[in-house]
BANU-386372 format. One record per atom (N, C-alpha, C): residue in one letter; x, y, z. Coordinates in pm, whole numbers, padded with zeros to 5 digits, always signed. Layout:
<zalums>
aXYZ ...
</zalums>
This chain:
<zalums>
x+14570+13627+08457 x+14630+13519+08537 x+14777+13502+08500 x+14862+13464+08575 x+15005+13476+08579 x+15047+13364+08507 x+14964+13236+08542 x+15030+13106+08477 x+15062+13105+08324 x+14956+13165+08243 x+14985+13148+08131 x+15081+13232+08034 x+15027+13344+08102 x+15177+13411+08036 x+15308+13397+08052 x+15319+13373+08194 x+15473+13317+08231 x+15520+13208+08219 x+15427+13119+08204 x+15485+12947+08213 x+15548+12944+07995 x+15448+12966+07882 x+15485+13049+07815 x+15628+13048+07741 x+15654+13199+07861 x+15748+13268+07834 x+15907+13216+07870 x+15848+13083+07929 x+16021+13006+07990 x+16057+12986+07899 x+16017+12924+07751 x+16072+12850+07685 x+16162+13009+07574 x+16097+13090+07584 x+16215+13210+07484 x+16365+13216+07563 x+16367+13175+07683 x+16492+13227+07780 x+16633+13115+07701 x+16543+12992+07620 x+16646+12908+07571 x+16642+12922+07429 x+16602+13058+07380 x+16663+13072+07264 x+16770+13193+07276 x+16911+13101+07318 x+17018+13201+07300 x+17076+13121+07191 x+17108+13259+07067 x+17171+13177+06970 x+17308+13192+06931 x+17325+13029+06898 x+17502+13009+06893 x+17576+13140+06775 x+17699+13131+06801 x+17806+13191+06687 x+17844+13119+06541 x+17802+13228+06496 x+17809+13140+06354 x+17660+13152+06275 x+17544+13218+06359 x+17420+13131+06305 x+17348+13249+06217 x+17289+13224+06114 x+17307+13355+06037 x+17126+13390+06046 x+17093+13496+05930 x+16998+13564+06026 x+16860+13489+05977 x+16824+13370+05968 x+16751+13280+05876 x+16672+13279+06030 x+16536+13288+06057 x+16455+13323+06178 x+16387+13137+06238 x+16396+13068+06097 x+16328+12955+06117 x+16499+12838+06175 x+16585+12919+06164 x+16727+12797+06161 x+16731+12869+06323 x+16665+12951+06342 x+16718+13018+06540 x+16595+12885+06559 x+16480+12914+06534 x+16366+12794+06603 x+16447+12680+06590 x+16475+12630+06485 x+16536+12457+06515 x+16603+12464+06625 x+16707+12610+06644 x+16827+12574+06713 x+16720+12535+06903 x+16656+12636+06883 x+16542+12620+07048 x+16493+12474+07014 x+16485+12419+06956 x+16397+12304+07012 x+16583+12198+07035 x+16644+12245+06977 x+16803+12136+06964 x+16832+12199+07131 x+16793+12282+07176 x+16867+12327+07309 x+16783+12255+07432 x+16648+12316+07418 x+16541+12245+07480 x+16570+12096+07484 x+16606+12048+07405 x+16608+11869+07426 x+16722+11852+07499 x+16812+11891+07522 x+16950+11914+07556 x+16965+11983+07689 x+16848+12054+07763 x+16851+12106+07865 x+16831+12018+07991 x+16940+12063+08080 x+16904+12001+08237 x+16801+12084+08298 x+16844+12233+08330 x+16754+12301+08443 x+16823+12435+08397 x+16747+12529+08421 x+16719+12668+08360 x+16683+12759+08527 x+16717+12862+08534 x+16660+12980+08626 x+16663+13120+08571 x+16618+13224+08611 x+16588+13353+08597 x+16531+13421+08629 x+16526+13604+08637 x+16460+13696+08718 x+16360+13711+08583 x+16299+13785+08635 x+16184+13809+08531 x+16126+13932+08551 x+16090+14038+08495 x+15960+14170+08501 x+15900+14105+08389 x+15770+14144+08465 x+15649+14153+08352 x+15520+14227+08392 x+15505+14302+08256 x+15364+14394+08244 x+15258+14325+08132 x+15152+14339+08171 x+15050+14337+08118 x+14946+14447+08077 x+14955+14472+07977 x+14882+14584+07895 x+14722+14552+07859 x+14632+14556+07953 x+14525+14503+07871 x+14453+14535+07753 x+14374+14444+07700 x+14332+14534+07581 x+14150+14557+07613 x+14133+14621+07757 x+13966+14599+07818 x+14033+14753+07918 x+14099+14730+07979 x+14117+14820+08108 x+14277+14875+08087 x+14267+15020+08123 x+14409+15097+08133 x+14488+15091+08199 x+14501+15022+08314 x+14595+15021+08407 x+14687+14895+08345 x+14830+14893+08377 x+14887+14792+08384 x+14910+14701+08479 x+14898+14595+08452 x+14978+14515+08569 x+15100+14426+08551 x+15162+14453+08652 x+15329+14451+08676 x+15371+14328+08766 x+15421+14229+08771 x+15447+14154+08791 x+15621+14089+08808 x+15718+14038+08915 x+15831+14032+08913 x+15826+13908+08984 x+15958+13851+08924 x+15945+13688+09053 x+16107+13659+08959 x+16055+13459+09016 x+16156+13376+08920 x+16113+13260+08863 x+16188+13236+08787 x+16148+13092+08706 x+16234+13019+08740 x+16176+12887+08717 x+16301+12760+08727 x+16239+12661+08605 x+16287+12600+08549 x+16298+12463+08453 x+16330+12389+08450 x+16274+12252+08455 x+16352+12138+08426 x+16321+12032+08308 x+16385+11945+08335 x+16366+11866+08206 x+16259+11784+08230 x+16173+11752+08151 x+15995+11663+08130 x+15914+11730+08174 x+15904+11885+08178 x+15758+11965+08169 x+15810+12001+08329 x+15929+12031+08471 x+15896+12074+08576 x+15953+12216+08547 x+15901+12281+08638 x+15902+12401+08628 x+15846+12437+08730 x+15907+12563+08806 x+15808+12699+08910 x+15820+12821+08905 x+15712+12921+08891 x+15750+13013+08896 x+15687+13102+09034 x+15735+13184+09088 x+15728+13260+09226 x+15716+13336+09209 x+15616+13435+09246 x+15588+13572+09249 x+15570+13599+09371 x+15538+13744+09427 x+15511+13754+09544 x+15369+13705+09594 x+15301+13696+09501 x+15135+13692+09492 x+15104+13497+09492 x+15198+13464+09388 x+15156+13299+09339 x+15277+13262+09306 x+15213+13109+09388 x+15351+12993+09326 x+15300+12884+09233 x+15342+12863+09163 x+15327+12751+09023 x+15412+12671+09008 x+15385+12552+09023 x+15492+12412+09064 x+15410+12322+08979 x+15538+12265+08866 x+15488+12106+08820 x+15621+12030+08887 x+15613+11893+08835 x+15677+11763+08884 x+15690+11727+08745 x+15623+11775+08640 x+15570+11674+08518 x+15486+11609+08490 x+15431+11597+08620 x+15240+11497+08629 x+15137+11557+08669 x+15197+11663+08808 x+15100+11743+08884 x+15107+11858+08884 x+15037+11961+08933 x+15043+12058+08907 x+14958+12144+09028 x+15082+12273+09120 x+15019+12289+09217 x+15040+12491+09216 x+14912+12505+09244 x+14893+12670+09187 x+14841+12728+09355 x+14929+12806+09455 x+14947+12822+09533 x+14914+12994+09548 x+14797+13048+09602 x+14722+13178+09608 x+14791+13222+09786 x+14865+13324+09803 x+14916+13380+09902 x+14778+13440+10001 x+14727+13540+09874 x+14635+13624+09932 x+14498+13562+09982 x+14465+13417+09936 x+14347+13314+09909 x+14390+13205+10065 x+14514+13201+10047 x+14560+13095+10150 x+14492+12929+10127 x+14544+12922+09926 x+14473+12807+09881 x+14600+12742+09785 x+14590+12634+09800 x+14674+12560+09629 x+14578+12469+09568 x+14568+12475+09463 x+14481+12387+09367 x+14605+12324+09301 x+14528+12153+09350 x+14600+12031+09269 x+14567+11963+09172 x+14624+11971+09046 x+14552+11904+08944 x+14654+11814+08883 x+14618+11786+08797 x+14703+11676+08692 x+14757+11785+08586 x+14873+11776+08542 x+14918+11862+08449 x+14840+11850+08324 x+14845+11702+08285 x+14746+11696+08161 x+14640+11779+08127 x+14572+11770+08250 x+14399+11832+08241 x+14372+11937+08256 x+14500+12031+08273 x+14464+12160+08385 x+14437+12228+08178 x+14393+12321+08236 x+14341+12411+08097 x+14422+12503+08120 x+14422+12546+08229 x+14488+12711+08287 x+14672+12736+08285 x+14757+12587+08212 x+14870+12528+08193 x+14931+12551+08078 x+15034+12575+07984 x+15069+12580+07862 x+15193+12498+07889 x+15199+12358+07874 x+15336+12297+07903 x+15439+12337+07805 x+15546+12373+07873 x+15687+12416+07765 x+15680+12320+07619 x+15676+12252+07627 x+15701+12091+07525 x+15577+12165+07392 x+15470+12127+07451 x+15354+12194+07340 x+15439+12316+07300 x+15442+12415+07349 x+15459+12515+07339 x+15613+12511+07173 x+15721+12451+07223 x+15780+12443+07146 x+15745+12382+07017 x+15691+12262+06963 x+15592+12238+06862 x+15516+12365+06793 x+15439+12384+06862 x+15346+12546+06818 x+15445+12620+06759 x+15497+12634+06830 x+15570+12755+06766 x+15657+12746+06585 x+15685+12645+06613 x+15764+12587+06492 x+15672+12567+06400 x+15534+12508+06441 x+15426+12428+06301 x+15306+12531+06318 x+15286+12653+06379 x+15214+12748+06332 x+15220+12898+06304 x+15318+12920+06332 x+15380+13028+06333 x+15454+13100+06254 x+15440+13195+06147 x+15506+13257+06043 x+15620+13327+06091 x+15747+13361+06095 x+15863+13390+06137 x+15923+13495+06045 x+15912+13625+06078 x+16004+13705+06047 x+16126+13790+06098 x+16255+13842+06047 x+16330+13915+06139 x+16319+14047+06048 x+16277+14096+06200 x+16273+14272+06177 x+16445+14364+06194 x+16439+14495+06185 x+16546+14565+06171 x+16576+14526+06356 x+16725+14508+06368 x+16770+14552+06479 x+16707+14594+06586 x+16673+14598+06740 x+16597+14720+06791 x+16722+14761+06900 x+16692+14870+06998 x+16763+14817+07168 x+16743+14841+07279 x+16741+14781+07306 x+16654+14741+07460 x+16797+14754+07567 x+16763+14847+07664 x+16811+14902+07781 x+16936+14923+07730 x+16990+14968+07580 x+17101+15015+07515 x+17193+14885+07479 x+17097+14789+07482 x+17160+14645+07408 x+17144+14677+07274 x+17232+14639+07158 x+17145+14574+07071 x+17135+14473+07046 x+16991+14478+06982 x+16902+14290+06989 x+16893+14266+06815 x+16946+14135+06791 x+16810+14078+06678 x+16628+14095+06729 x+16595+14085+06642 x+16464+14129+06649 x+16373+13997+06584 x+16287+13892+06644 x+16279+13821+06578 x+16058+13820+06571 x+15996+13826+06491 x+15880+13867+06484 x+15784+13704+06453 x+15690+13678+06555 x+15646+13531+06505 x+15504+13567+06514 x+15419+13533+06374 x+15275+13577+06336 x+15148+13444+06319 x+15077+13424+06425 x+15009+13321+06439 x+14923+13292+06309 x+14930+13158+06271 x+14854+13082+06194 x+14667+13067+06195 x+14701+13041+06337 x+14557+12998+06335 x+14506+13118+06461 x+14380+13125+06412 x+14298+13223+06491 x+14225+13177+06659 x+14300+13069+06701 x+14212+13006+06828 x+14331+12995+06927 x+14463+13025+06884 x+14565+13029+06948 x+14616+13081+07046 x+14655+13094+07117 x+14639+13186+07271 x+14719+13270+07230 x+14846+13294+07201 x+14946+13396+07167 x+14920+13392+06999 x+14877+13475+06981 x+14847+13548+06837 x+14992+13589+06771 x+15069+13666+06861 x+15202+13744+06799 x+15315+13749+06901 x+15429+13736+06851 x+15533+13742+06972 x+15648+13825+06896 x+15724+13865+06945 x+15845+13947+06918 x+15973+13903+07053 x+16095+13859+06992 x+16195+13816+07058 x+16305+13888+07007 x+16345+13969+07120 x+16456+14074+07131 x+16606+13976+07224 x+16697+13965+07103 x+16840+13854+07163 x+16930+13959+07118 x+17014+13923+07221 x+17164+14060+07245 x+17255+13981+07125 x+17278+14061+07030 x+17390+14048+06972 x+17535+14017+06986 x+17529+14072+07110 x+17704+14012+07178 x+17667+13881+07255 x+17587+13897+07365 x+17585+13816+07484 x+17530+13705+07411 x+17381+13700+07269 x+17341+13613+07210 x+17216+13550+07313 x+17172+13596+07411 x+17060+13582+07500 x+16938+13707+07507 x+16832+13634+07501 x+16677+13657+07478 x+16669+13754+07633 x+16658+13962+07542 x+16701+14020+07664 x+16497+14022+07688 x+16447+14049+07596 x+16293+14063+07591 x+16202+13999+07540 x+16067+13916+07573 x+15992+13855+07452 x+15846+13985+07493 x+15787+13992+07387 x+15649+14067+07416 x+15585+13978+07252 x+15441+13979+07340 x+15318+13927+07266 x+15200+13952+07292 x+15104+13962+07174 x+14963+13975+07192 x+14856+13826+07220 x+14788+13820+07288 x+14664+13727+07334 x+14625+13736+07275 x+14496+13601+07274 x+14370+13589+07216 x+14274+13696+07245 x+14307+13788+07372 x+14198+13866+07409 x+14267+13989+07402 x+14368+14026+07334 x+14402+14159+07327 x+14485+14241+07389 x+14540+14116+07518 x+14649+14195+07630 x+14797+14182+07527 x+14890+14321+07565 x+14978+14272+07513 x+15071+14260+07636 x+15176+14176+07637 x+15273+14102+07759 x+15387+14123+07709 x+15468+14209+07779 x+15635+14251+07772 x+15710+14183+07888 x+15785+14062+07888 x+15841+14049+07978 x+16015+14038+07945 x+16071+14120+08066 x+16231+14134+08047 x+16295+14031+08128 x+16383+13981+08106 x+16468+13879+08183 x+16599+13925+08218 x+16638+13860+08325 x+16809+13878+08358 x+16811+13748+08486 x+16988+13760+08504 x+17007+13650+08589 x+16982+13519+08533 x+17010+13483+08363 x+17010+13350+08363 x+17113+13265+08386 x+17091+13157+08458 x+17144+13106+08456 x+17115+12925+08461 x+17191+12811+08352 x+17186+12730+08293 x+17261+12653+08370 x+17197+12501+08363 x+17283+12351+08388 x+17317+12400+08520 x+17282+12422+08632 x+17370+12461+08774 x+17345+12350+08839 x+17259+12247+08803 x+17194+12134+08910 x+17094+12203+09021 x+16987+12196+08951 x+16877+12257+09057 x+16858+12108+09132 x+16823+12117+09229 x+16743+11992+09346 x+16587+11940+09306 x+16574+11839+09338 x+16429+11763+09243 x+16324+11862+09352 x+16373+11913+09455 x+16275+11961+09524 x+16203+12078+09517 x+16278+12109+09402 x+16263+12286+09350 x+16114+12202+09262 x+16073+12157+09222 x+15998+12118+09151 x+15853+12036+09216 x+15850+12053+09366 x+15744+11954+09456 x+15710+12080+09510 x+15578+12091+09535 x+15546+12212+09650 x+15506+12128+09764 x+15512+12174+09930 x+15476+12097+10009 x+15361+12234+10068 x+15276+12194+10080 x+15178+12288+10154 x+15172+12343+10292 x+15233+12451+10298 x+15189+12544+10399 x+15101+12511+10531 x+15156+12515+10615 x+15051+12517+10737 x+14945+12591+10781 x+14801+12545+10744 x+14690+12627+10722 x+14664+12697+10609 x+14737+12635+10485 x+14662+12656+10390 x+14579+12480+10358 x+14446+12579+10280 x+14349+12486+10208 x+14372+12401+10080 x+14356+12284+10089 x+14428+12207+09968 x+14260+12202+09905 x+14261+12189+09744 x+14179+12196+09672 x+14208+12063+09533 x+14184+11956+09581 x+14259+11851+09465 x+14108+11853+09341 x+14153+11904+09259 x+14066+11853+09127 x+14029+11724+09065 x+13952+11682+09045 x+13936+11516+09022 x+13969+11491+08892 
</zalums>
């Protein structure tokens, strides 16, 4: 499913780290949660593969993200749209010709950015590996090793450009064994997105599905 890996993966796009910041892996996390609090609205392109750890084929996945501040967010694929407000939450099937409405709180199938940043900081062992480079960047290499065994992302690895100082790759392993490489480009920060980027209005003749 798309939601969880990608919803996720918004929050690595705001660890670009400042000048000056030396290679201490737990002083880059403070700096993400000091940016995150500090953020208006976020966008970006995205690839992503999924490696399962059951079946050989990959699956490949491309769209965009958007962010905002108090949990909104969407992301667009060609396949599915994923829209919060911060309260609700609307998961929009192309091929189904369905959106399921839930409450953000309750949805299971959700990883709100906010949690997400917490986790990461209070379970997560943090190491930096050698250098790597990605599409002939070179990246810091930053390696984060799950605490607890019930955790949805077990392991993550965050590849940030040394010049530009932006998160060119994150890849991680699941609870179930998939591993998830997703590359980013096209970010771009603070532009004033519209509150409307964040409401889905339903389609004509699609089926609404409200969860109680």
């Amino acid at each position: 499913m798309v939601t969880r890996y990608v919803i996720s993966s918004i929050l690595l796009l705001l660890l670009c780290v400042p000048q000056g910041l030396g290679n201490d892996p737990q002083e880059i996390l403070t700096e993400l949660q000091e940016r995150y609090d500090k953020l208006s609205d976020l966008a970006v392109d995205f690839v992503q593969e999924v490696h399962s750890g059951v079946f050989a084929a990959v699956e490949r996945t491309s769209g965009k993200m958007f962010l905002g501040s108090g949990d909104r967010f969407r992301v667009q694929t060609d396949e599915q749209t994923i829209v919060s407000d911060g309260k609700m939450l609307w998961v929009y099937s192309k091929e189904n010709k369905q959106v399921t409405i839930d409450k953000v709180a309750k949805s299971r199938d959700i990883v709100r950015p906010s949690d997400y940043l917490f986790t990461f900081r209070e379970s997560y062992t943090s190491n930096l590996l050698p250098d790597t480079a990605i599409s002939k960047v070179e990246c810091i290499t930053i390696q984060l090793v799950c605490e607890e065994k019930d955790e949805f992302i077990q392991q993550m690895t965050l590849y940030i450009g040394r010049e530009d100082l932006l998160t060119h790759r994150a890849s991680y392993v699941d609870i179930n064994g998939n591993n998830i490489i997703i590359d980013f480009s096209n970010l771009k920060i603070d532009r004033g997105l519209p509150d409307d980027v964040f409401f889905f209005e339903t389609p004509e003749g699609v089926e609404e599905v409200r969860l109680p």
